[in-house]
C-alpha positions, 0 to 999 in steps of 0.5 A: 500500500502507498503511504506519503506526507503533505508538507503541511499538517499530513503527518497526523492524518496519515493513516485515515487519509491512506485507508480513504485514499489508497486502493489496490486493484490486481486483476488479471495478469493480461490488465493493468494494475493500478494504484493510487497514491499521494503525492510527495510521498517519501522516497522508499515508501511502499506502492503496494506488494508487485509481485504479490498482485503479479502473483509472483512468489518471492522465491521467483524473484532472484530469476525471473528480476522483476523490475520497472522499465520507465522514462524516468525512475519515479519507482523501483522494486524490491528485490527482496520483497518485491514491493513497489517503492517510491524512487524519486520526489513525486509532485503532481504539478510539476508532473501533470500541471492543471490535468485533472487526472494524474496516473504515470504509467509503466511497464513493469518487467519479468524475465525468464520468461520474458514478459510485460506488465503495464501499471498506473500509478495515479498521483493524488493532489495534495494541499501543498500549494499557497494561492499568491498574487502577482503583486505584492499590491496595485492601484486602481483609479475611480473617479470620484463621480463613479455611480455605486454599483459600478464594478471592477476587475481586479487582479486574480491569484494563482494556486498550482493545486487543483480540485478543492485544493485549488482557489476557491473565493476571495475575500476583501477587508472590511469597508463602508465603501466597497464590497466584493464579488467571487466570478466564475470563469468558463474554465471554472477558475475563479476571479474578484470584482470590486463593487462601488457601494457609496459614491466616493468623495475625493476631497474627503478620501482620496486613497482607499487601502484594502487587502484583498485575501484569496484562500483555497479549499484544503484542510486546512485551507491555505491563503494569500494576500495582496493590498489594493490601493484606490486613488479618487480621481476627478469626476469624468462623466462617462466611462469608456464602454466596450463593445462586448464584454468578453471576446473568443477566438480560435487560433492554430497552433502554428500561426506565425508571429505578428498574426492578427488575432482580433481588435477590441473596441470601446467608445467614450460619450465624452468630448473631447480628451474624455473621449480619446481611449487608449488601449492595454493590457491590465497585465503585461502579456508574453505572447500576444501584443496590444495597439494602444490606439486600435485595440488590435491584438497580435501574436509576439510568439509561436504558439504551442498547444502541448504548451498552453491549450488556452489564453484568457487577458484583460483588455482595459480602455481608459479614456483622457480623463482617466475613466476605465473600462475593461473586457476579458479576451479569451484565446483558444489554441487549436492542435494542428498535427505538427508533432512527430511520433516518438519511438522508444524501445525498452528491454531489448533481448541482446542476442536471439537464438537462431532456433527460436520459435515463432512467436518469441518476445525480443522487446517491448516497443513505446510510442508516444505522440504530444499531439490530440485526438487523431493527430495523436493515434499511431501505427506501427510497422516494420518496414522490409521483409524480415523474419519479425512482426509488430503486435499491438499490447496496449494503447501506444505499446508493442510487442517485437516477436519473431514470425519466422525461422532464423538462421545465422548462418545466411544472416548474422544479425537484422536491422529492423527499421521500426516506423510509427505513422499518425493519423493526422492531415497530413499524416506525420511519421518517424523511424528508428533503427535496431539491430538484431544479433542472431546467436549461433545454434549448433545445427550444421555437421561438417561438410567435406570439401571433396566427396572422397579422396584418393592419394598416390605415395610412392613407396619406402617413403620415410615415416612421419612424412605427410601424404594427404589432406583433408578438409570439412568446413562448419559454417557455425561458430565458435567451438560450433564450427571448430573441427577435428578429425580421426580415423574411425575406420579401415581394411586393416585391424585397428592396430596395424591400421594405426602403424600405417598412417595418423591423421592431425586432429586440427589440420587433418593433415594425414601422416604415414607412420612407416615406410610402404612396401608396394609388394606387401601393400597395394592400397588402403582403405580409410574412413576419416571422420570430422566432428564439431565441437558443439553440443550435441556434436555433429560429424561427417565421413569420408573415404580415403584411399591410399595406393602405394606406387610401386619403386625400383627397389627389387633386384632380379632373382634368378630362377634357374640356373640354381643351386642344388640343395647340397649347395651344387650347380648345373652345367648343360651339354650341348650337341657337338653337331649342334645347329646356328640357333639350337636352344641351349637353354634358357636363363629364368629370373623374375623381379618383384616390382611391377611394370617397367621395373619388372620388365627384364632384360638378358646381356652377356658380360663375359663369354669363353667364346664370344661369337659362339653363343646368342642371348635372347634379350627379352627371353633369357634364351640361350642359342648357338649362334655358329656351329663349333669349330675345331679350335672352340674349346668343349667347355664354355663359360656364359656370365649373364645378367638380368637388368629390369627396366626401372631408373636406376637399373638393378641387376643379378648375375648368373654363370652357365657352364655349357660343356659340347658332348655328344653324349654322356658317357662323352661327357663324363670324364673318368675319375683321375689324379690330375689337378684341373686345368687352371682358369686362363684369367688366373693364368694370365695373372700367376704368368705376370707374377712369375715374369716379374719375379724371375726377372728381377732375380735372374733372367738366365734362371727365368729362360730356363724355367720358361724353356722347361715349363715349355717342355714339360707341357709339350711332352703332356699328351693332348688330352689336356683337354677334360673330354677325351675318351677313356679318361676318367672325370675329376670336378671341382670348383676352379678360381673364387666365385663370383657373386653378385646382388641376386647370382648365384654362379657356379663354375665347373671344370672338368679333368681327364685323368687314365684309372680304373675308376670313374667318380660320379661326384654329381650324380646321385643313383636313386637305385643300384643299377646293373650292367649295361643299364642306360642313363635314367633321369631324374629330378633333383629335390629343390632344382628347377629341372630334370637330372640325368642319373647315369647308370654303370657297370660293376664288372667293366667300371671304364665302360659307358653304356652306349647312348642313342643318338641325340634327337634334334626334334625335342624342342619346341619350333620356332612358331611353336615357342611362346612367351614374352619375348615375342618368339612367335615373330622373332621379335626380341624386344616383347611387349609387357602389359602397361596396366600395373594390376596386370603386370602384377598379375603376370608376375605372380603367374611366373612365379607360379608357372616357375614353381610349378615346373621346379617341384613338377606338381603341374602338368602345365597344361591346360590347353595348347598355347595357353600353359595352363593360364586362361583357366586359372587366371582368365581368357585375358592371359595367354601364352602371348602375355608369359614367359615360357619357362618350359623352354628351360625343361629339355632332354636332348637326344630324345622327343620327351618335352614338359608340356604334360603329365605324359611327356614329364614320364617319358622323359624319365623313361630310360629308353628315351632318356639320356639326361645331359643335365650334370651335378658337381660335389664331393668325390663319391666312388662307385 
């Protein structure tokens, strides 16, 4: 409830003028609440309990902070009570002049929710003004021959009260010759006249001292007072009398200044000076201007009606013998639309969610217009198209709400422009201008700049080294739009796929965490997640795949010719009537890589005899390349390599021992003493060292020991060389041999020496054999071919069985003999497939091929020119894509070939079998 103090005697009534004074209404939370207090109430008195009649609890009051939104802190609320309070001195003339109706309203606020609710304080008049005068006393002229009943204005007072607190009468002192009359003007303000009662003698009174007492109707009642001085003058038989006694007019409000407002008129019946009139006001105006001589009346000022809505003057006519008349010229100022509306914008919400509903309130919008009736009705509207609307709350208050759905991410923030447009003719309006900032909401995943990824690394790159980058983009803000990635997925285990590769959780930069092999892993699979930080969080996933390119970081390896499981090597025979391009062999390598650094090419580094043999580039194929002249040697010595084709070239090294016999009983020498004839290289070399020493000892000693080493070696018998007949066989390793990256050589030597003995020291008999049987053939464990097994007898060790002779027509024809190379045509250089998934396919189809024909477990058959291939690894692949290693496989001296199961049993049969593949290794009797 409301309490105050008047300042005069308010104290003491107090609590009776409160119960008859104060009334709280609290209606529904949609009306207004009002109140009624008085003024000057004491700052910190109670209204009454707001949050009481708002139904609010005091425990809503620390959330939901009930305060007052107002123009000017006249109230407060309580925060802990939330009582309205008295803020600030409350006068009501000050606040609402002459209004007969006094009520300040406001909004009062709550928050969480957000909402308005509108209160009317109505500020109650209090008697704590005094009517005054102007003047402390003026005069007044009569002539002394003024008839009783005449009557003059005289001047009224003023109280700021209203209602009957306001001036109510006016008293005069007591005097034979006057009396007083209270008047009533249409406004209902009160003004005195002074009757003439007696007729008034100047020679026996010429001044006349009254006191004029004017008094209000409060309680108690509150007065001023002011003196009137009357001066007799000489008699003037006839007053000025004017033409009405009260003039109206209506003027605008914005008329300018100097604009006739209207001419006031009295006459004199007197001749003469009596008769000359001058005009005045009968208080000095501010606004308007009087002609002394016309009693025309201007304006000096602009008029304003919020200002003043009404003008009321006293026009006094005083001719030249000092007779006075007056009349009372009231002015009403007509309201004219020349006021603007005024927008003011209270609690506006600082930041909007972008997924606020519709209909959410953003501020409370207040418009007021000074001007009257239609000139002060206003509308409101938002001018553009924006997601907001305008609703109407109560008389010249709106509500901003939303009316669609926002999104940030397209507009970050709205300038709604707010427009407010009166009624009047014309029409006046004003603007202004919020802005709206749009908070971000945690509604976009993150999206990848590309569909799916795919990355080339070539292989043995170094570990820690970035290979790839991923990027997502999140239009949100803040931790909303701050990305990270991982790995959340791949075609290896979770263990090994994180020793493979790492992505950067803020660059998403993708690192390999070792080196790639290309022959081990060909490509990788990967599922890349990118997650925002908001909450809840949003992510998105993408597919990267990795392959791994293939390098130059596999040297050749020769297949065949190759050790045997006791560490020995091959040597071939070859027929002595052998033919210019009569297939010797052939040198089988593969390479790991794939594409050109697989692609193999054959060379001959070092030959016995240069011109004797031929090298199929491509093909590995080993071909006579003249017949053998008398002067070759019967044993020859090929050192090949095997180059691929990538930058910088690898390479291996094989050695071929090829021995010319026509048979191998011819070929085998007969087990002697004889120490083995010397590589001529290391000849060469022990001849120098010898040279040198004996000539710096002795040149005499060194000619005879050159002409005795000469002799002795004329006088040894021809059979030096290791294959004559009748001679027994001795192997052995001769000089060092010679390794390289993926070689492995082996030489042979062959010496005849005249015993009763013949040591087979490369052969190993799968059985005993009996006199006279023929030479078997069979497969050495762990090599690549087919080895010949000689048999012997036990009754004649020094005889051979005599063997068939060779049959040229075991090997393939020239249009028969697939592979690679392009033997077809004879074109050495071949063709190699230039997509990688089959050049990797024809690899692993030659090391198939090339295991299939060292253990025999494959017929290599499967269909004529097509070596077993299209049915296992599609029609695609044919002999014209393949290497045929069965070229290697052969028998001379017989029609056995490898290309099936059959010929594979045939070759082993003794009649058609006289193997010319030999072994060396430890001396074993037989």
């Amino acid at each position: 409830m409301g309490s105050g103090a008047g300042k005069r005697g308010w104290a003491p009534r107090r609590p009776g003028l409160f119960a008859c004074l104060l009334s709280l209404f609290c209606l529904a939370l949609s009306e207004q609440i009002r109140y009624r207090i008085p003024e000057e109430m004491a700052q910190g008195s109670v209204v009454g309990n707001l949050a009481k009649d708002l139904r609010l609890g005091v425990h809503e009051l620390a959330t939901r902070n009930l305060r007052v939104s107002s123009e000017k802190p006249y109230f407060a609320v309580s925060a802990e009570s939330g009582e309205l309070l008295v803020s600030s001195r409350l006068d009501r003339e000050q606040i609402c002049g002459k209004k007969p109706a006094c009520a300040l309203e406001f909004e009062a606020v709550a928050e969480n929710p957000l909402n308005f609710y509108h209160v009317s304080v109505e500020i109650e008049d209090v008697n704590d003004h005094t009517p005054k005068f102007t003047q402390s006393s003026f005069e007044l002229q009569i002539s002394e021959s003024t008839l009783p009943g005449a009557r003059f204005i005289l001047e009224v007072a003023e109280d700021a009260d209203i209602g009957l607190n306001s001036l109510q009468a006016y008293k005069l002192s007591l005097s034979p010759s006057f009396s007083l009359i209270n008047k009533e003007k249409q406004d209902g303000s009160k003004y005195p006249e002074l009757v003439l009662e007696k007729p008034l003698d100047r020679e026996k009174q010429s001044y006349h001292r009254l006191v004029l007492t004017a008094s209000d109707g409060g309680d108690p009642p509150l007065s001023g007072t002011t003196e009137l001085r009357i001066q007799v003058t000489d008699a003037n038989d006839n007053p000025p009398v004017f033409s009405q006694d009260v003039y109206r007019v209506s003027l605008g409000e914005n008329v300018p200044p100097g604009t006739t407002v209207l001419q006031v008129s009295a006459t004199d019946q007197d001749e003469g000076a009596n008769s000359e009139i001058t005009y005045s006001f009968y208080r000095t105006g501010q606004v308007f201007s009087l002609n002394s001589k016309s009693g025309e009346i201007t304006t000096l000022n602009t008029l304003d009606f919020e200002a003043v809505k009404e003008y009321s003057m006293v026009v006094e006519g005083r001719d030249g013998g000092g007779l006075v008349a007056q009349c009372t010229v009231e002015i009403s100022v007509q309201d004219e639309n020349d006021n603007r509306p005024d927008i003011t914008v209270h609690s506006l919400v600082k930041m909007i969610l972008e997924n606020a509903e519709p209909g959410m309130l953003i501020a409370l919008i207040k418009i007021h217009d000074r001007d009257s009736r239609e000139n002060g009705e206003v509308n409101c509207r938002l001018e553009g198209e924006v997601p907001f609307q305008i609703i109407s709350s109560s008389k010249n208050s709106y509500k901003l709400v939303t009316d669609g759905t926002l999104d940030r991410e397209q507009t970050p923030e709205y300038n709604v422009t707010i427009t407010a447009t009166d009624r009047g003719e014309p029409p006046l309006s004003s603007s202004t201008t919020i802005t709206l900032h749009i908070a971000d909401v945690n509604d976009n995943a993150p999206v990848f700049q590309q569909a799916s990824y795919e990355v080339h690394v070539a292989e043995n790159n170094p570990p820690g080294a970035s290979i790839a980058q991923v990027s997502a983009r999140d239009p949100d803000l803040g931790p909303n739009g701050h990305v990270s990635y991982s790995i959340v997925a791949g075609d290896l285990e979770p263990r090994a796929l994180a020793s493979y590769v790492s992505v950067s959780a803020q660059s998403g930069v993708v690192f390999a965490q070792r080196a790639f092999d290309h022959e081990q892993l060909r490509a990788l699979e990967l599922t890349l997640q990118a997650r925002d930080h908001g909450s809840p969080a949003l992510r998105a996933n993408v597919s990267l795949r990795v392959l791994v390119g293939d390098r130059n970081d596999n040297a050749p390896r020769v297949l065949y010719p190759a050790l045997g499981p006791d560490g020995s090597a091959l040597f071939d025979t070859v027929p002595r009537a052998a033919q210019p391009g009569y297939l010797v062999t052939k040198v089988v390598a593969v390479d790991a890589d794939a594409g050109h650094n697989a692609w193999l090419s054959y060379h001959v580094l070092q030959a016995s005899e240069p011109g004797l043999f031929s090298l199929g580039l491509r093909t590995g194929e080993v071909r006579t390349a003249r017949a053998l002249g008398e002067r070759d040697a019967a044993r020859q010595r090929l050192l090949v390599a095997v180059r691929d084709g990538g930058q910088p070239p690898l390479s291996a090294t094989a050695t071929l021992l090829l021995v010319f016999a026509d048979s191998l009983q011819e070929a085998l020498p007969d087990l002697g003493d004889a120490p083995p004839p010397s590589d001529p290289q290391a000849e060469l070399q022990l001849y120098l060292v010898v040279a040198l020493a004996l000539i710096s000892v002795l040149f005499l000693v060194a000619v005879t020991l050159a002409v005795a080493l000469h002799v002795r070696r004329s006088s040894r018998p021809a059979a030096w060389g290791c294959f004559q007949p009748g001679l027994c066989v001795k192997a052995g390793p001769v000089g060092p041999p010679n390794y390289s990256e993926g070689t492995l050589p082996y030489s042979y030597n062959l010496c005849v020496a005249h015993t009763g003995k013949t040591e087979f020291n490369f052969l190993k008999c799968s059985e005993p054999l009996s006199s006279g049987q023929d030479i078997l053939c069979a497969e050495s464990p762990g090599a690549l071919f087919p080895l010949c097994n000689s048999s012997e007898s036990t009754s004649h060790p020094e005889t051979l069985t005599t063997q068939a002779p060779p049959n040229t027509d075991w090997r393939f024809s020239q249009a028969q003999r697939p592979g690679t190379s392009g033997s077809q045509n004879g074109d050495e250089t071949g063709t190699w497939p230039n997509n990688q998934f089959d050049t990797e396919m024809l690899q692993a189809m030659i090391l198939a091929s090339a295991s299939e024909a060292a253990d025999g477990s494959s017929t290599l058959g499967g269909g004529a020119g097509t070596m077993g291939l299209s049915a296992r690894y599609g029609p695609q692949f044919t002999l014209q894509h393949v290497p045929d290693y069965r070229q290697n496989v052969y028998v001379p001296g017989s029609n056995a070939t490898l290309t099936n199961a059959a010929a594979k049993r045939d070759a082993r049969a003794p009649a058609g079998g006289n193997g010319n593949k030999k072994k060396s290794g430890k001396k074993e009797k037989k």
